[in-house]
Phi, psi and omega in degrees: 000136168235135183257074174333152174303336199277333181340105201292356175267049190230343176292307168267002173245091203052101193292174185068345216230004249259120243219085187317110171287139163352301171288351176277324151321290185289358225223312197300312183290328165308334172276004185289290196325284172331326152268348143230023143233352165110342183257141159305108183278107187295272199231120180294091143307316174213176153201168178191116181267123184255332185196154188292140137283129170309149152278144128120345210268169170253118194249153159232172174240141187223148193249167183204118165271154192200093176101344191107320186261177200249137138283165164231153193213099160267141168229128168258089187081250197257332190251110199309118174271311187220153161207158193190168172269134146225181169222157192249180187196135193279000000 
């Protein structure tokens, strides 16, 4: 996943500073979900943001079933940025 510099929420989230907010992050795992089962992200159960995304920096995302539910994993190299639970719905 890549968040451009250009990104029109990036102005206002720590002007100078800017920083990929949470929902641009949650907004990637809903097309994940979506490309890959075809569903809609029903429900956020948990997340937890551990460390910042950059603009221009490069992450991957990884999806998991556990349960019935979907995990999720954002990563920058080695280093966990996010990670949550959710559940999709058709």
């Amino acid at each position: 996943m890549f968040v451009s510099p250009e990104h029109p929420c990036l102005p206002g989230h720590f002007p100078g500073h800017p920083l990929v907010p949470g929902v641009v992050l949650l907004d990637h795992v809903a097309k994940a979900l979506r490309d890959w089962r075809d569903q809609r992200l029903a429900r956020v159960l948990e997340v937890k943001f551990l460390a910042p995304l950059l603009p221009g920096e490069q992450a991957e995302l990884e999806l998991d079933e556990a349960a019935g539910r979907i995990r999720f994993e954002i990563r920058r190299e080695n280093h966990l940025l996010a990670r949550g639970l959710i559940e999709g719905a058709a």
